[in-house]
N, C-alpha and C positions, 0 to 999 in steps of 0.2 A: 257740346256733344250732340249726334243727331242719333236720335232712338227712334226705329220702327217698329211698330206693330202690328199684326194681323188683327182685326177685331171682326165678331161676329155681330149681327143686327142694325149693321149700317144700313140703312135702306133708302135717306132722303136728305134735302139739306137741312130739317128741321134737325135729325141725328148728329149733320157735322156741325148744327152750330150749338147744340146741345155740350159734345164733346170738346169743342173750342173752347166752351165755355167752362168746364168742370176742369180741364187741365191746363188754363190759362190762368185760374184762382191761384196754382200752386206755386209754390215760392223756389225758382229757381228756375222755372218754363220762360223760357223767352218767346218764343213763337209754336204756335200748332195748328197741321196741315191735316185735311182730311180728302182722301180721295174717296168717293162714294161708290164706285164699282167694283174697285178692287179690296176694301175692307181696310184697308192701310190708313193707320194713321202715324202722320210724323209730327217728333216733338223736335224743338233745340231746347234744351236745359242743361245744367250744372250735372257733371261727372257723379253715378251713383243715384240715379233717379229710377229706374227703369220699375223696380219691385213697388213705389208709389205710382206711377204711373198708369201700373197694368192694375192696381187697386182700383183706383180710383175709376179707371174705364170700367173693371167690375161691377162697382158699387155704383155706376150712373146706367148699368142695363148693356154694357159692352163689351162683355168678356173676350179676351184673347183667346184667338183660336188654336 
């Protein structure tokens, strides 16, 4: 399944590989995209991810807008 997100405090690619990094740990992300202008980040993971996800972007400094 493909989840998008708005997140705020994207600013550079140290943040997308930051975020790469913190939601590619989780057990069911198969791949994650970060576009840094627009705030968007995309996941593919397993059905039922979305409430860990936007955790997890919280708890690494990148709240969904």
């Amino acid at each position: 399944m493909e989840y998008i997100i708005e997140a705020d405090n994207i600013k550079c690619g140290g943040c997308a590989s930051a975020i790469q990094d913190a939601l590619g740990k989780l057990n069911g992300v198969q791949a994650v995209s970060v576009d840094i202008e627009s705030g968007r980040v995309t996941v593919m993971a397993d059905d039922g991810l979305h409430g860990m996800l936007v955790e997890t972007l919280k708890a690494s400094g990148y709240p969904e807008k």
